[in-house]
N, C-alpha and C positions, 0 to 999 in steps of 0.2 A: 764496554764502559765500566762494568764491576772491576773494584781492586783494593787492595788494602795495603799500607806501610806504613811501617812505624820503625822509630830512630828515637833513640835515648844516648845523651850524654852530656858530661861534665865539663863546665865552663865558667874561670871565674869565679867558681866554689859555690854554681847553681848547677843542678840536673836537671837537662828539661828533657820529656818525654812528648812526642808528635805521633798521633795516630792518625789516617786519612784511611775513609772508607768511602767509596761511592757506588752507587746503585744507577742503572739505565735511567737517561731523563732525554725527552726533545733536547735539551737548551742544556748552558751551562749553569749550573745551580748550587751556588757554595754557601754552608753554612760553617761559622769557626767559633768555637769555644772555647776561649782565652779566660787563666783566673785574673781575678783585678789588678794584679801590678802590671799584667801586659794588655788592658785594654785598648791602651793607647795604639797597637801597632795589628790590630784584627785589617786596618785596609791592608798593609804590607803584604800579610798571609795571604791575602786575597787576588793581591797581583800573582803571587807569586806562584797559587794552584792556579790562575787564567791563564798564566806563563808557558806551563806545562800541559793543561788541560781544557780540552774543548767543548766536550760534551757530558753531561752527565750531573747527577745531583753527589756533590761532594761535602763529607761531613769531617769538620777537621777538629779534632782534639790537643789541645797544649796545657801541659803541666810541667809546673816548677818547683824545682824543692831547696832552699837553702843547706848547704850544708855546714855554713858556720855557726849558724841558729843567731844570727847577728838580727834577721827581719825588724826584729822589735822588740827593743828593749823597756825591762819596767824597773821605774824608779817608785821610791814613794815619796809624795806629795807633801812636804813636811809640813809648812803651814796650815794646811786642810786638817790632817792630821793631829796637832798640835790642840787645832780648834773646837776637833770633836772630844778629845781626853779632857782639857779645861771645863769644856759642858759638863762629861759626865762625873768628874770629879766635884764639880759643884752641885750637879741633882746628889750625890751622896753625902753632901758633908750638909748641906739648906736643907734638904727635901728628907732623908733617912733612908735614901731605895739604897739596897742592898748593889754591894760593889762586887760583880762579879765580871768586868773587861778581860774579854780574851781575846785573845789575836783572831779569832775565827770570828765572832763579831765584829770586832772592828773593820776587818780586810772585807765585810759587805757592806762597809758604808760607802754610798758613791762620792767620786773623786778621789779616793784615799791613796793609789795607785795612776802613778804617769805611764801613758804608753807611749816613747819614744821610735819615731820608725826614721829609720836614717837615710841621710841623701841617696835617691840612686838615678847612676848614670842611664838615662835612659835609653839613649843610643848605644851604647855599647850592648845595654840588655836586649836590645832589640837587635842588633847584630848577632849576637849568641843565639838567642833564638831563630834567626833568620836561618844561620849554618844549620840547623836540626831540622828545620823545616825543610833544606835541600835534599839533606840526604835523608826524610821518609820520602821527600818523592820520587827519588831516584828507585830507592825499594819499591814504592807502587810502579813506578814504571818498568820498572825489572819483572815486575809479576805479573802486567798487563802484556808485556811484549812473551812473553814465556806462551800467557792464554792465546796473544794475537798470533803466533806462529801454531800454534793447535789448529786454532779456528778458520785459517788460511790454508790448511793440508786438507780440513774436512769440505772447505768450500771449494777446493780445487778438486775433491775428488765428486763430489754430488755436481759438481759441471760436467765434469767426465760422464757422470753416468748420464746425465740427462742428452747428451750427445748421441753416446748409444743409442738411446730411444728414439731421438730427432732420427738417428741411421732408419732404425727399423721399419718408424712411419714414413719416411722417404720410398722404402724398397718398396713397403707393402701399401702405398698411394699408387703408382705405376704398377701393381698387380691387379690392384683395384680396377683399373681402366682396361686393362687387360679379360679381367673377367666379365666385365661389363659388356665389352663390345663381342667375348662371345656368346653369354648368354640372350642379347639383343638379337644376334644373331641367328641363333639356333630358334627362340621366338617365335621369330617372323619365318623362319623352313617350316617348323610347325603350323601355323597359321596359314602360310601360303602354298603349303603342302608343293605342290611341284611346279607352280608358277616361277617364275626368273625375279630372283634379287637385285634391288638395286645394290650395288654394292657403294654407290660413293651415298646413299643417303645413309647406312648403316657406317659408313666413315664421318657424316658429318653429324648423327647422334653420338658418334663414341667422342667425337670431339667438344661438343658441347658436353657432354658430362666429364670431358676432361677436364675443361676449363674451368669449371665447377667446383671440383674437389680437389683443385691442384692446391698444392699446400708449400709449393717451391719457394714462394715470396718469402712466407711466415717463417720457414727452418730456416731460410739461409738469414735471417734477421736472428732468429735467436741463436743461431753459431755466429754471428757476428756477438751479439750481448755476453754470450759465455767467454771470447775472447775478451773482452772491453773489460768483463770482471776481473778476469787472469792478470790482466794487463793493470787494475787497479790494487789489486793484492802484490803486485812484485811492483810497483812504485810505492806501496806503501801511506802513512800519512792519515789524514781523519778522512775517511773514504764513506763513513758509516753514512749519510742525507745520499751520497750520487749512488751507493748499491741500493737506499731506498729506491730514489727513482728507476734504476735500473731493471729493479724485477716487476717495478708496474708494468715496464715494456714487455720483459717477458713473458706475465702473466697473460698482458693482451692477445701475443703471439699466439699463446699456448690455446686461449680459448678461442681464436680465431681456427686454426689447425682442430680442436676438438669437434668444432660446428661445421667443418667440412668433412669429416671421416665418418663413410657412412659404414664402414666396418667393423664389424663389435670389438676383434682383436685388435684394432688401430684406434680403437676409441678408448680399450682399456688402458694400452700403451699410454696415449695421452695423461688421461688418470694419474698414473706413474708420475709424470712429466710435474704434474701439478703436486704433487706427491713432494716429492726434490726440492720442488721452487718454494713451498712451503717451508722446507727444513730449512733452505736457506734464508729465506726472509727470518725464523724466531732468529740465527743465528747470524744476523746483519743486524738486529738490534742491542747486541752485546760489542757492535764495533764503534767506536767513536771514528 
């Protein structure tokens, strides 16, 4: 959800400059700061980043520069003026105060100076500005799609790995069972020294400790979840809330599968697993 664009250019004999920066947010979150000839059109902006974007706190910048310097023109106020020089000509000629009127005194008397601002079309100015605002988002989108194909090779490949690992704890769960039922085995030769084995009860403990630590449900759930990601990175789109939920599922898996491995090296594996699914969770919240 981080990005940034900015578009500057000339319309009309205005330069408006549009910057958008946004930061990771639950929700969509837009703030726009418009100077005061374009107040009027901050909801337009607004549709316009909800247009484009989903998620995220988004801060939008616009500035305008006249380049005829036409904004606002100053006349002087003749009457006003007129009124204050008759005053002080008569405090000097009645009263004896020293005449010393300079332009620089006078021009701080208030009202002496009109400030004319002339008609503007406001619709047009808001279509000028609207074209600038498209194309910074087209830049921010340029730069998010650049990051989202990054972040799509690294979440495909930390799938990958966690695969391997799902591989490894599969092999070495069915070795598990294997060494159980012969050290159960060996055990009970020991203990019953040369008495006769039952051999189907020594099959039906190996089987209940199979059934135990079998972890077949859990992996083939999270090889189905690693596919479902794959599957939501090559569709594309605002995918970033369904990978949230996604890796709850995994996480469950993964600690479902940790609390049945009673094998240190199948436990560390795990670890790993959690390891991965971490990375990918910080970097599911940079996806809208």
């Amino acid at each position: 959800m981080t990005g940034y664009g900015r578009a500057v250019e000339t319309l009309n004999g205005r330069e408006f400059t549009v910057e958008l920066r946004s930061v990771n947010n639950r929700y969509l979150d837009c703030s726009v700061r418009l100077p005061r000839i374009l107040t009027f059109a901050e909801d337009a902006v607004k549709q316009a980043v909800k247009g484009s974007i989903s998620r995220g706190k988004v801060d939008v910048f616009i500035c305008v520069h006249s380049e005829c310097g036409d904004e606002v023109q100053v006349t002087l106020n003749e009457p006003v003026l007129k009124g204050y020089l008759a005053a002080m000509h008569r405090m000097v000629e009645e009263f004896g105060v020293s005449d010393d009127i300079q332009v620089s005194t006078v021009s701080r008397l208030p009202e002496v100076f009109l400030l004319e601002k002339p008609q503007v079309d406001e619709e047009q100015l808001q279509a000028d500005m609207m074209c600038v605002v498209s194309k910074a988002l087209e830049n921010y989108n340029e730069m998010r799609a650049a990051e989202g194909r990054a972040l799509e090779q690294d979440l495909r490949s930390r799938g990958q790995t966690i695969l391997s690992f799902v591989q490894i704890v599969e092999e070495g769960n069915s070795q598990t069972v294997i060494d159980y039922r012969t050290r159960l085995e060996n055990k009970l030769r020991e203990v019953l020294e040369n008495t006769a084995i039952d051999e189907s009860r020594i099959l039906t403990e190996a089987a209940i400790f199979a059934d135990k630590v079998a972890v077949d449900e859990e992996t083939v759930r999270l090889r189905s979840h690693i596919d479902q990601m794959n599957g939501m990175l090559t569709a594309g789109g605002a995918i970033g809330r369904k990978l949230d939920f996604l890796l709850q599922e995994m996480n469950r898996e993964a600690n479902t599968i940790g609390s049945k491995c009673t094998d240190v090296n199948l436990a560390r594996v795990v670890v790993d697993i959690k390891a991965e699914l971490e990375k990918i969770r910080e970097q599911t919240q940079n996806i809208e």
